[in-house]
PAZAPA-4460 file (N, C-alpha, C; in steps of 0.05 Angstrom, whole numbers, plus 32768, in hexadecimal, padded with zeros to 4 digits):
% residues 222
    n_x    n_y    n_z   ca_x   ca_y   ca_z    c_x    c_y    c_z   seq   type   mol
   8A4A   87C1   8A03   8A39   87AD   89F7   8A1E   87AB   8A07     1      X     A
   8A25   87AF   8A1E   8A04   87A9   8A35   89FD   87C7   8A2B     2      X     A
   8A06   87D2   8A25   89EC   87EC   8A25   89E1   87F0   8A09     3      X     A
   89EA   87E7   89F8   89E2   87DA   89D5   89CC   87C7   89E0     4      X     A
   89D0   87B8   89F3   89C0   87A3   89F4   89A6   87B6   89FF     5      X     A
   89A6   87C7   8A11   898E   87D3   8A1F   8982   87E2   8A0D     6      X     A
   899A   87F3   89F7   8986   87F7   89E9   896D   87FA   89DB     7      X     A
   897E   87DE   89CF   896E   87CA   89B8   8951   87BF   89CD     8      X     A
   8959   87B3   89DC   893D   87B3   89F3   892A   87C4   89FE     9      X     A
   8936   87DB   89F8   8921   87F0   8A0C   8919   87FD   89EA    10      X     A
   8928   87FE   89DE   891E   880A   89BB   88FD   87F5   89B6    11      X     A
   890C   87D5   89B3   88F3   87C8   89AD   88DC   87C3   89C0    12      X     A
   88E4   87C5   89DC   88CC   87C6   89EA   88BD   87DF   89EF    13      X     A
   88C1   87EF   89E9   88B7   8814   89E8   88AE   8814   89CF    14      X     A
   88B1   8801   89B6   88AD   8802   89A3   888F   87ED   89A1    15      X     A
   888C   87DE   89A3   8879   87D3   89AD   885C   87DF   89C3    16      X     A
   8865   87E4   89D9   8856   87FB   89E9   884B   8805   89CE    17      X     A
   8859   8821   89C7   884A   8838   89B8   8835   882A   89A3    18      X     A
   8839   8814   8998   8828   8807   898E   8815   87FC   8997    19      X     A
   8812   87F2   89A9   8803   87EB   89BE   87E5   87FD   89C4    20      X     A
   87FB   881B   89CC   87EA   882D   89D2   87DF   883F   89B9    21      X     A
   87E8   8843   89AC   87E0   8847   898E   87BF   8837   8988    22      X     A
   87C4   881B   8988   87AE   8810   8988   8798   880F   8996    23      X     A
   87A8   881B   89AC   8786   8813   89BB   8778   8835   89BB    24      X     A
   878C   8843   89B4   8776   885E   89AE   8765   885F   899D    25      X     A
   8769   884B   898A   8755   8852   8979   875C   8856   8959    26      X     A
   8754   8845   8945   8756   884D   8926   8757   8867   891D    27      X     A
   8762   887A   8915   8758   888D   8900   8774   8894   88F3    28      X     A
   8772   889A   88DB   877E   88A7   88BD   878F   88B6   88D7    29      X     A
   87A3   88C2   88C7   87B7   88D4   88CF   87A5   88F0   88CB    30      X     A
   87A4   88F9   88BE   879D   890F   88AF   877A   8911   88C4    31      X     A
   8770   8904   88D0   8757   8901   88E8   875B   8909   88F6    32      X     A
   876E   890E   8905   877A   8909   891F   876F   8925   8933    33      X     A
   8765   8929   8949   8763   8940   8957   8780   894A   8961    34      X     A
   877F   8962   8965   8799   8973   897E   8799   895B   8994    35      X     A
   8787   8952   8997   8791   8950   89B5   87A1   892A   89AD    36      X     A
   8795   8921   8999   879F   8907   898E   87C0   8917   898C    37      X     A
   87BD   8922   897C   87DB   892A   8971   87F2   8933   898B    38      X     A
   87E0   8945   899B   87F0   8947   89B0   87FD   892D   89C1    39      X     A
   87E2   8923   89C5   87EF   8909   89CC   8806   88F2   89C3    40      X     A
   87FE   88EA   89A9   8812   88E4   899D   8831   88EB   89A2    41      X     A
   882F   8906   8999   884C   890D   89A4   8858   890D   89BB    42      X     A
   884C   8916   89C9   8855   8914   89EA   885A   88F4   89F6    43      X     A
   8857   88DE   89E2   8855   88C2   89EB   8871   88B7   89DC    44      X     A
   886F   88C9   89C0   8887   88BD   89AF   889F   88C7   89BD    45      X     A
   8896   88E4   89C8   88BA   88EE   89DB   88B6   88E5   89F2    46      X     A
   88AA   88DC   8A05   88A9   88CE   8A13   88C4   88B1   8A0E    47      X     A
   88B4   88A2   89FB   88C2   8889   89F1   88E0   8893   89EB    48      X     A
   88E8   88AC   89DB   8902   88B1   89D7   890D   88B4   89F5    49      X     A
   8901   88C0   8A06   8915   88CD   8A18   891D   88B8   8A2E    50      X     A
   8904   8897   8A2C   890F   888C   8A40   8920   8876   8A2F    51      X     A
   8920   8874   8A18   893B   8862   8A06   894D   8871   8A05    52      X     A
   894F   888E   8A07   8963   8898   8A01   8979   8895   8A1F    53      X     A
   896A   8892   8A38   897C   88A0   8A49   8977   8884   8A55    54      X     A
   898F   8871   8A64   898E   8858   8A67   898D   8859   8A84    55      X     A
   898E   8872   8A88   8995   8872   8AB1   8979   8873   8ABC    56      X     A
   8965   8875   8A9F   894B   8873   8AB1   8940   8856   8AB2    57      X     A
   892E   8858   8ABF   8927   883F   8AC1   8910   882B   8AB8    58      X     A
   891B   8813   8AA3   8912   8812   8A96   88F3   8813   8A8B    59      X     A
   88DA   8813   8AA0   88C8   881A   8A95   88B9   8834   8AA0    60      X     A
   88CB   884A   8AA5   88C3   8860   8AB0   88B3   886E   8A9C    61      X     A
   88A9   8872   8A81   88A3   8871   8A71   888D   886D   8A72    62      X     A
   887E   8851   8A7C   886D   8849   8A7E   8854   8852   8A8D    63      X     A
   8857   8863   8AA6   883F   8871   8AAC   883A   888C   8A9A    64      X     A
   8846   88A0   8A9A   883A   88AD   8A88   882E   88A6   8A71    65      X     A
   883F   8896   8A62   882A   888F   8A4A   8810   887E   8A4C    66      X     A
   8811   8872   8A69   87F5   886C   8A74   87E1   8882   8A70    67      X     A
   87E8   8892   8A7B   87D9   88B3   8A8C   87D4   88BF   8A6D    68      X     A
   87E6   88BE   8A5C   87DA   88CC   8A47   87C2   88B8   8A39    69      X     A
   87C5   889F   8A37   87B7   8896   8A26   879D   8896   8A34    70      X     A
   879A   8893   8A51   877A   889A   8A5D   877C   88BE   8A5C    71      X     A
   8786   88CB   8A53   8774   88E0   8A49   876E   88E1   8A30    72      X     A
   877A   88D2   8A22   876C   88D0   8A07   875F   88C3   8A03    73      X     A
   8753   88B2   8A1E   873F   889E   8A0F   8721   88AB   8A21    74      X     A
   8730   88B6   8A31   871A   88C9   8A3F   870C   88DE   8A35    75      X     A
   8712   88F2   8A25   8714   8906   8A11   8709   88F7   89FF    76      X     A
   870D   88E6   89EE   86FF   88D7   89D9   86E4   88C8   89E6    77      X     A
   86E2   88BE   89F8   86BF   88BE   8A06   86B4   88D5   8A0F    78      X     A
   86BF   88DE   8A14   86B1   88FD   8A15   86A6   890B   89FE    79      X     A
   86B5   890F   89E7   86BD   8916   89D0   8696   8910   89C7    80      X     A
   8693   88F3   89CB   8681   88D3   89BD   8663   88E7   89C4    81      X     A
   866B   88F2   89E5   8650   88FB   89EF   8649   8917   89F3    82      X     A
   865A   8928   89F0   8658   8946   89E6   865A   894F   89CB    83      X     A
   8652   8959   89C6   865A   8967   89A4   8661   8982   89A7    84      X     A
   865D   898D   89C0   866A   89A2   89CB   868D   89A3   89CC    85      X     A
   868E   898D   89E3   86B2   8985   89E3   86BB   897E   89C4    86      X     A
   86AA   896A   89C2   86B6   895F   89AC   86BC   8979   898D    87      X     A
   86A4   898E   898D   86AF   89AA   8981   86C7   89B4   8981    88      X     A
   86C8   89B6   89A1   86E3   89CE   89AB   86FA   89C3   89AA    89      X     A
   86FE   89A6   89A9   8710   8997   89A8   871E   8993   898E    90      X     A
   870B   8989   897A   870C   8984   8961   870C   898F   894C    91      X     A
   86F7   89AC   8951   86F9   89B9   8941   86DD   89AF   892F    92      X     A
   86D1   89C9   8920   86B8   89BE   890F   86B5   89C1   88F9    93      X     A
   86B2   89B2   88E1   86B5   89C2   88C2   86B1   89D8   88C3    94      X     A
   86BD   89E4   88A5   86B8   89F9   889E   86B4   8A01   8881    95      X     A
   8699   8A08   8880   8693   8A0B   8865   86A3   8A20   8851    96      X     A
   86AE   8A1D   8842   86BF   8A38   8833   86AE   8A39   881B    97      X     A
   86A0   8A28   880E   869A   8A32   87F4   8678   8A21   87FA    98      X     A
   865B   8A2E   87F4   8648   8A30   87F8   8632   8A33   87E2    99      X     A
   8627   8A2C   87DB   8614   8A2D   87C3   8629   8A30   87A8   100      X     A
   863F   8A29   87AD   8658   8A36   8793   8662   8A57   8798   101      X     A
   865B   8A67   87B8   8667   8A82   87B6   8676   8A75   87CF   102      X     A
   8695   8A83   87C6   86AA   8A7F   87DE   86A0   8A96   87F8   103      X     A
   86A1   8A88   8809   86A6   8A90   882A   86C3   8A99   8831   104      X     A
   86C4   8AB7   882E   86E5   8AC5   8830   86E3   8AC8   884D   105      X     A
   86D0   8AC3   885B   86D8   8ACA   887A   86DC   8AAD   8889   106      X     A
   86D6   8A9C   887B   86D8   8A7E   8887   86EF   8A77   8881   107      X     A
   86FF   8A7E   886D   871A   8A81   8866   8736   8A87   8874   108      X     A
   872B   8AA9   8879   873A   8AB3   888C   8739   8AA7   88A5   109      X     A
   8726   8A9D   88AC   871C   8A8F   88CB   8732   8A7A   88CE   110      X     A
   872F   8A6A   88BB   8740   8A51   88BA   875B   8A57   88AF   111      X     A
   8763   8A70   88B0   877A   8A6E   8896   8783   8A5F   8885   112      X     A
   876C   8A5C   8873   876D   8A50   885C   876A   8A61   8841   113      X     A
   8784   8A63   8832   8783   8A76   8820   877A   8A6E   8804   114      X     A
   877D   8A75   87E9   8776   8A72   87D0   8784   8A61   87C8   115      X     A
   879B   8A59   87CE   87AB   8A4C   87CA   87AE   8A2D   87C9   116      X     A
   87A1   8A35   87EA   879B   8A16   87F3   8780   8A0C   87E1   117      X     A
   876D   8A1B   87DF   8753   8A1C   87D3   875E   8A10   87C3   118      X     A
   876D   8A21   87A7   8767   8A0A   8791   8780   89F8   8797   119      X     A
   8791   89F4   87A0   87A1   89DC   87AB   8792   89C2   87A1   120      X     A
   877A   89C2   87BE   8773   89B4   87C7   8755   89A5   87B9   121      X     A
   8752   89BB   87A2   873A   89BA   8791   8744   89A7   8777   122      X     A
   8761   89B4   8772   876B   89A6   875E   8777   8980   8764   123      X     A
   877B   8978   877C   877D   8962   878C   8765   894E   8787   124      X     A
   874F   8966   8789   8737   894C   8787   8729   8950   876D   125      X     A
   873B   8958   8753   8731   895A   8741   8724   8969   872A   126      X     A
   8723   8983   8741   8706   8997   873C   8722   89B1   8729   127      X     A
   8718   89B0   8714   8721   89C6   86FD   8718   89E0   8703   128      X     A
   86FE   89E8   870F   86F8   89FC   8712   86EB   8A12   8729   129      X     A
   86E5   8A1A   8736   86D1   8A26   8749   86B4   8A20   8747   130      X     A
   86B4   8A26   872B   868F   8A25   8723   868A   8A0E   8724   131      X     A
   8699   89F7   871E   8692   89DD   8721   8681   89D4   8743   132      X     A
   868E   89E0   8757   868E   89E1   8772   8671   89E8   877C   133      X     A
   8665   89E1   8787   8645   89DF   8798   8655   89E3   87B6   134      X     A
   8664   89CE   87BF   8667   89D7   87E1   8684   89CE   87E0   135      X     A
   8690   89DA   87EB   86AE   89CD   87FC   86AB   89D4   8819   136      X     A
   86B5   89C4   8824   86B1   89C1   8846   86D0   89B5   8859   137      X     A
   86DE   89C9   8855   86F9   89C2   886E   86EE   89B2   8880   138      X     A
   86F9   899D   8879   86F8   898D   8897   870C   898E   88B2   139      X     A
   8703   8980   88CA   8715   8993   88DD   8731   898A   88DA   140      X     A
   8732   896F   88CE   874A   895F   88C5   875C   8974   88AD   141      X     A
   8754   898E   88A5   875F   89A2   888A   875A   898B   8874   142      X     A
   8748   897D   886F   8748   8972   8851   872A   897A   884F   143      X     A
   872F   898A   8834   8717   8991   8824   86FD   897A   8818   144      X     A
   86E8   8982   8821   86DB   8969   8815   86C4   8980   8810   145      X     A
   86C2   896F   87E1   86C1   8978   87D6   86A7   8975   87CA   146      X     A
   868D   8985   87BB   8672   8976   87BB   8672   8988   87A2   147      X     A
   8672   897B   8784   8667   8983   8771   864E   8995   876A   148      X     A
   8645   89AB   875E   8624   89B1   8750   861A   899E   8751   149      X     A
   8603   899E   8753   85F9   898B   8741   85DA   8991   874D   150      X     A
   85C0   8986   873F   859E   899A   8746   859B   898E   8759   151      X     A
   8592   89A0   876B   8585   899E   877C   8572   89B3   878D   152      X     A
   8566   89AC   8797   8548   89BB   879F   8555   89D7   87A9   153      X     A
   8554   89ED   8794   8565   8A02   87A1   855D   8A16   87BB   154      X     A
   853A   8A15   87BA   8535   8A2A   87C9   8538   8A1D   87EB   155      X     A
   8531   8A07   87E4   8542   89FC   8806   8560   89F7   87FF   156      X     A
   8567   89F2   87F2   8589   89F1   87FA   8595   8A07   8802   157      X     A
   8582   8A1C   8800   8596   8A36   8807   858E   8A3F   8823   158      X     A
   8577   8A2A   8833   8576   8A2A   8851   8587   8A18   8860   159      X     A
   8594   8A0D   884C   85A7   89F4   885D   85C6   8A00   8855   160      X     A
   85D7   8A04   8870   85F5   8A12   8872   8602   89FA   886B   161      X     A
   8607   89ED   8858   860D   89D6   884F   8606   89C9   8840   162      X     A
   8612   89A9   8839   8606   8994   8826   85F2   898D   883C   163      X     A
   85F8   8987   8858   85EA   8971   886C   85E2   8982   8881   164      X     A
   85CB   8983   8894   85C0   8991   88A1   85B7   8977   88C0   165      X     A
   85C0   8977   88CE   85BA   895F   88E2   85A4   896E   88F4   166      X     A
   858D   895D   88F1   8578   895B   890A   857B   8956   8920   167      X     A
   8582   8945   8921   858A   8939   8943   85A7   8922   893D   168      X     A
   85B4   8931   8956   85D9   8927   8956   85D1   891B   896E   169      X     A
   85DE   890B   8973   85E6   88F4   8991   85CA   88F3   899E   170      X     A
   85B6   88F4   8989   859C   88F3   8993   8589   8907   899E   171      X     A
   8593   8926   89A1   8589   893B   89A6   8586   894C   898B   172      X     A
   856B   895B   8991   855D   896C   8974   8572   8983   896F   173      X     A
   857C   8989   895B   8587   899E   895E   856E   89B1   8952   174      X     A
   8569   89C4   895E   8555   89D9   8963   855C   89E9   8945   175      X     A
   8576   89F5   894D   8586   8A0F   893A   8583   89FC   891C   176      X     A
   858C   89E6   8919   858C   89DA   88FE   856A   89DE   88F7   177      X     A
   855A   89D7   890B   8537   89D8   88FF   8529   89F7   88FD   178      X     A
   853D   8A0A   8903   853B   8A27   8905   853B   8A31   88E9   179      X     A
   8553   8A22   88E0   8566   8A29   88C3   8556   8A27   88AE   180      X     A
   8548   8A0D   88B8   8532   8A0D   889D   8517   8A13   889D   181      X     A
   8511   8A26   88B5   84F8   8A28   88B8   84E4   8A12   88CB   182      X     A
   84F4   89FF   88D7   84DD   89EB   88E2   84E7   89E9   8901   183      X     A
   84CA   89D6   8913   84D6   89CE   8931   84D5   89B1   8933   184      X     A
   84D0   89AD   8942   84D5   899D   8956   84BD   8982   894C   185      X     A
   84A9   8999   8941   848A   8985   8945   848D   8978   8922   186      X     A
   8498   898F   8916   849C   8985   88F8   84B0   896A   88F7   187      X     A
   84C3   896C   8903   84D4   895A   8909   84D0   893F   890A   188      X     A
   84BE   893B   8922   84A9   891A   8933   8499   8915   891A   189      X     A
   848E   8927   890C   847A   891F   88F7   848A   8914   88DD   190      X     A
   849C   8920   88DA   84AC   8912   88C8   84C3   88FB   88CB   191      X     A
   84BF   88F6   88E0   84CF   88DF   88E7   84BF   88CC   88F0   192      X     A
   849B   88D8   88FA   848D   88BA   88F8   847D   88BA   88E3   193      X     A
   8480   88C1   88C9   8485   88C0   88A9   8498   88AD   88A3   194      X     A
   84A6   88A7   88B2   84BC   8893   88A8   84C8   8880   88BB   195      X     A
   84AC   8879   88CF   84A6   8863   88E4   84B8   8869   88F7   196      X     A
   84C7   887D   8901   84D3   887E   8919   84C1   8894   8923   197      X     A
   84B9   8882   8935   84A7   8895   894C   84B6   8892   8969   198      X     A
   84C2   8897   896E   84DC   8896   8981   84F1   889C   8988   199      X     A
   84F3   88C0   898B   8507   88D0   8986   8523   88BF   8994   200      X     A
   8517   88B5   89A9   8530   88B1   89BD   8540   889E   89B1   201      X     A
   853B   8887   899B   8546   8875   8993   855B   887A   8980   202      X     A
   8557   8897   8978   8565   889F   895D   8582   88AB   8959   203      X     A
   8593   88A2   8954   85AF   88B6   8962   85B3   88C9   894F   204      X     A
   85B0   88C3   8931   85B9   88D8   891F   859B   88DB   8907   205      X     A
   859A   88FE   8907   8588   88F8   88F2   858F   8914   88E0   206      X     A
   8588   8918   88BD   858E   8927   88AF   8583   8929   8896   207      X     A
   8584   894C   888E   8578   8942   8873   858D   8959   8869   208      X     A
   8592   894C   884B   85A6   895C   883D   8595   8979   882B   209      X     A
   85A1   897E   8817   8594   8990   87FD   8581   898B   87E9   210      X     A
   857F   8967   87E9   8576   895B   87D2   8554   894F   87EA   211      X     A
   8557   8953   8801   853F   8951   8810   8540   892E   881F   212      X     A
   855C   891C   8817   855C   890D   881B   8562   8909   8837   213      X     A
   855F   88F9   884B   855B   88F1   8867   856C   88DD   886E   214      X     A
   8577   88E5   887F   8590   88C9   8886   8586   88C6   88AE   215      X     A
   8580   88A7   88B7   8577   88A5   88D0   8586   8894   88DA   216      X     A
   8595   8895   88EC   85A3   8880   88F5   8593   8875   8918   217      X     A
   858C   8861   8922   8580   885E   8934   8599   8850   894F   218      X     A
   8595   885E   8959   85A3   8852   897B   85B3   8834   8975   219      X     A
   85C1   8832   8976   85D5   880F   8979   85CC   87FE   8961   220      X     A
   85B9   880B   8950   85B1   87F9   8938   85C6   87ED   892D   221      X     A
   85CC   87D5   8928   85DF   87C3   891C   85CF   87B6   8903   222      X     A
***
């Protein structure tokens, strides 16, 4: 009966913990999750089995490791915030498979993602046909996200590897994106103090899609 009882105690207080720590990593969808989230995860949930399972340990032996894991995942996730490098290699970066409406068979193979899954996943969000299709874009999460035809300015859309083309990420120009379409650095400032930000440093996210439209997000703006 006392070891029913330790059980039931070490079940609900290990049960609790993982929740605990669950939360403080951080919100996201299942289907979001990075390797190294997932890795983690698991190595916390057998963790929790192996010290409810075995009563001779003691009872919160458990408890440092799943410390140790959760500061590397929260370490890795600030890291993640301020590289787009790590946060790449870690996470992984879309992948365009279908492009002006012609499928990408080597982005496919890349990802091993076959025809199968293609229209699977085409038929999921609706789409009856291929030709219907302008862009599909694997996300690193494997869910397809899906962007209809529809007019738009074609002789620049076909300089942009995508629906969305980012100028400047975590506040740095990306060079190679202003390459893609033909422009620098100077075209850039002029068109952003066109649209009263004269103050590169303030800006964390900036972009323009196919349709020429501009999305600016500014530093801690609330």
């Amino acid at each position: 009966m006392e070891e029913i009882m330790m059980l039931i105690g070490r079940t609900l207080f290990y049960y609790l913990v993982v929740v605990i720590i669950f939360r403080l990593m951080g919100k996201r969808e299942i289907g979001e999750l990075s390797l190294l989230d997932i890795v983690v995860y698991i190595m916390i949930a057998e963790i929790a089995v192996l010290t409810i399972d075995d009563l001779s340990l003691f009872f919160g032996y458990g408890l440092i490791p799943m410390a140790i894991l959760l500061g590397i995942q929260r370490l890795t996730a600030w890291i993640s915030l301020k590289s787009p490098l790590f946060r790449a290699w870690f996470e992984g970066r879309p992948a365009i498979i279908i492009s002006q409406g012609k499928i990408d068979e080597y982005e496919m193979k890349k990802n091993r993602f076959n025809f199968d899954d293609l229209l699977q996943q085409l038929r999921e969000n609706g789409i009856e046909s291929i030709n219907k299709v302008s862009y599909a874009i694997l996300e690193p999460s494997g869910k397809l996200s899906i962007i209809e035809k529809k007019q738009t300015d074609t002789l620049f859309s076909e300089k942009i590897n995508g629906l969305v083309l980012p100028l400047i990420v975590d506040g740095k120009i990306q060079k190679d994106a202003l390459k893609q379409i033909g422009k620098d650095s100077s075209w850039l400032e002029d068109q952003l103090k066109k649209r009263d930000y004269h103050d590169l440093d303030m800006i964390s996210f900036c972009s323009i899609d196919t349709n020429k439209e501009w999305y600016i997000d500014k530093k801690n703006e609330k």
